[in-house]
C-alpha positions in Angstrom: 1.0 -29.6 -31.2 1.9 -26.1 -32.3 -0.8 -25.9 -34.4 -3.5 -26.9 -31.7 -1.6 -24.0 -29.0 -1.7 -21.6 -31.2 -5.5 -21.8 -31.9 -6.1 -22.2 -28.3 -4.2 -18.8 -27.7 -6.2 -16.9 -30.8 -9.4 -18.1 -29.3 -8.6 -17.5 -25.8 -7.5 -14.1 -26.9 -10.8 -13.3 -29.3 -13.0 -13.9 -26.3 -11.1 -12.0 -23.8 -11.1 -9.3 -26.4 -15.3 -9.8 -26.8 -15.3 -9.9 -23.1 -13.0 -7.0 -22.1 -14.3 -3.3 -23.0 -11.8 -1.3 -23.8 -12.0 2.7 -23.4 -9.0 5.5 -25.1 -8.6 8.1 -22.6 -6.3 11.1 -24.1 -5.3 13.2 -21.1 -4.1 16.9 -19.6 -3.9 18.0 -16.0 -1.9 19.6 -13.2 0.4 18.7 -10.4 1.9 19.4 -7.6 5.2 18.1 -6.3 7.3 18.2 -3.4 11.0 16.8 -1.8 10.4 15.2 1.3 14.0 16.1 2.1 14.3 19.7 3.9 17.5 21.7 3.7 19.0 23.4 6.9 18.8 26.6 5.3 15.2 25.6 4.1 12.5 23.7 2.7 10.9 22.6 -0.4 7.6 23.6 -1.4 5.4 22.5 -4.6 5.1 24.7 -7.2 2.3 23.8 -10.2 3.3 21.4 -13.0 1.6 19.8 -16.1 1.1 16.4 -18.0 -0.8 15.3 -20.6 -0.4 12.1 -22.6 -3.8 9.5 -21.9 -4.3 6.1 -21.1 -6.1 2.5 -22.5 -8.6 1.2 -19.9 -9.2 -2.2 -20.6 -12.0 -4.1 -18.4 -15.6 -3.9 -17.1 -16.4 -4.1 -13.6 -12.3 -4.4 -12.6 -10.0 -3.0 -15.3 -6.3 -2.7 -16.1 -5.3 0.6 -17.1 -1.6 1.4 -18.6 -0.6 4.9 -19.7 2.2 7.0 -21.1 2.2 11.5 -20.5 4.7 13.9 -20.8 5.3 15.5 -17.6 6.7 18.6 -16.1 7.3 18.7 -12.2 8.0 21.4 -10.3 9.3 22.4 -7.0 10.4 25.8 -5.0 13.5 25.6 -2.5 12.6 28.4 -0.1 15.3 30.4 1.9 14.3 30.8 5.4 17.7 32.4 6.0 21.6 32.4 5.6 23.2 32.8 2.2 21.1 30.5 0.0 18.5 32.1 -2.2 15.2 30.9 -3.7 15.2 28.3 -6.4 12.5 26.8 -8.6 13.7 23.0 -9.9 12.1 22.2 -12.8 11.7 18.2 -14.1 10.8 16.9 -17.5 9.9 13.5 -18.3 7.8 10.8 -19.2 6.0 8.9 -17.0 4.5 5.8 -17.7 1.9 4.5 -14.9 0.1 1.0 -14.7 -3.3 0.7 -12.5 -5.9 -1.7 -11.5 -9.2 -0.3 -10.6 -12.3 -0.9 -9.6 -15.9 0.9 -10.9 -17.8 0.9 -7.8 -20.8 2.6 -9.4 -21.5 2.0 -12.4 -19.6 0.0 -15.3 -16.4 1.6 -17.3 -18.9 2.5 -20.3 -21.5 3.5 -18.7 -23.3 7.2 -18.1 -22.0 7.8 -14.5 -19.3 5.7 -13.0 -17.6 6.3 -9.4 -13.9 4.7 -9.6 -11.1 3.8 -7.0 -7.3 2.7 -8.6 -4.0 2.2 -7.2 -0.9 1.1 -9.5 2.7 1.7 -9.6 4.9 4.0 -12.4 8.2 4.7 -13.4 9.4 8.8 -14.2 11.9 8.7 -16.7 14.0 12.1 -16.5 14.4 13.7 -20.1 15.3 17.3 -18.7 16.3 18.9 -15.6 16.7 22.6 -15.5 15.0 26.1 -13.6 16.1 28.8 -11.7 19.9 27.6 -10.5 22.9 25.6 -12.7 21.3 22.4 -12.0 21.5 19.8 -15.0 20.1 16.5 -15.6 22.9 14.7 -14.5 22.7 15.3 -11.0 19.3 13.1 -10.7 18.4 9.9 -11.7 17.7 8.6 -14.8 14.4 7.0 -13.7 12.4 7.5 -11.0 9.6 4.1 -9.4 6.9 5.6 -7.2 3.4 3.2 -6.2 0.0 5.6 -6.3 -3.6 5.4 -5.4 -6.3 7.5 -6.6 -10.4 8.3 -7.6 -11.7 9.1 -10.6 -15.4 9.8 -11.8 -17.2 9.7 -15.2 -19.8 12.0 -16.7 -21.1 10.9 -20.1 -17.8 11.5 -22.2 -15.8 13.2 -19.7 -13.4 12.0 -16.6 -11.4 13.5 -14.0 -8.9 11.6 -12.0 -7.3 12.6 -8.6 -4.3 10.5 -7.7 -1.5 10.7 -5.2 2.0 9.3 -5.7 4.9 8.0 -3.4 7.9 7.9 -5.0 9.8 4.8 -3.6 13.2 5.9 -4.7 15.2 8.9 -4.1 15.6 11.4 -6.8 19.3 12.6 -7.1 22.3 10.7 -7.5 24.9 13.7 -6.1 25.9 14.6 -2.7 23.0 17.2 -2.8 20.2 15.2 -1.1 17.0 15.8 -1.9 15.1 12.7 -0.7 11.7 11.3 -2.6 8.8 13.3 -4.4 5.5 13.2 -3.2 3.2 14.3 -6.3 -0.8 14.7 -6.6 -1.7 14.5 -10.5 -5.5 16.1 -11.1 -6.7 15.1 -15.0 -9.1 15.9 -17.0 -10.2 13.9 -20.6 -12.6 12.6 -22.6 -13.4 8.5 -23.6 -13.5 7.4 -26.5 -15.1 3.7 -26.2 -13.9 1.0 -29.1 
């Protein structure tokens, strides 16, 4: 009985593997990030950050793509009076997105391909740090946000547009900064297997 599973999974798992086209996508882009929680002495505004890292998409018409990047957000507290000065926050991490998408022109190897996605991720917080005494301690450890995005394909080259919600809030202190909002612009090549 183990025997006859077991060469029901390898086969079921050659064909899906025949079946499923499968495209390496190494990474870089920009983002921008902002706290949806404003201070009384002022507000948050993004400032430019960076990933790169890439992505597997695996699928045709409808694919699954799963990713890992090394990420740097950023954001400005800006005084708008009182005592409190300007700040720039600075977070390091890795973030580690899942998507489903669809190709709605075109296929996912093909010349020219249109391409909508939405997914979920999960920040993990290596490094806190910028222009005040802030340390990694006073946010969380990991971050879960849900995103939804386009994408489109010229020969080799992509470029992704995606915009996150982050679903959790960010510290774990009395400071309360609420929940990032992020949009992540990317830029790669594919490499088709």
């Amino acid at each position: 009985m183990k025997a006859l599973v077991i060469f029901c999974i390898t086969v079921f798992t050659s064909y899906c593997s025949v079946l499923a086209q499968i495209t390496i996508k190494p990474t870089m882009g920009v983002n921008f990030t902002d706290w949806s929680k404003d201070q009384t002495l002022g507000e948050f505004e993004s400032k430019v950050g960076y990933q790169f890292g890439g992505t597997v998409a695996i699928g045709k018409k409808i694919y699954f793509e799963p990713g890992l990047f090394f990420v740097e957000k950023a954001t400005e507290f800006v005084n708008s009076g009182g005592g409190a000065t300007d700040a720039v926050f600075k977070l390091k991490g890795i973030r580690i997105p899942a998507s489903i998408g669809l190709n709605l022109f075109g296929s996912q190897g093909g010349f020219i391909n249109l391409r909508g996605f939405a997914g979920a991720s999960v920040f993990l917080l290596t490094k806190a740090d910028g222009s005040t005494n802030i340390t990694s301690e006073e946010f969380k450890d990991a971050s879960w946000a849900v995103f939804a995005g386009a994408g489109a394909n010229i020969a080799m080259f992509f470029v992704d547009l995606q915009y996150e919600w982050s679903l959790t809030d960010i510290t774990k202190t009395d400071i309360d900064v609420g929940k990032a909002s992020s949009i992540f612009i990317n830029a790669g090549i594919r490499i088709g297997l």
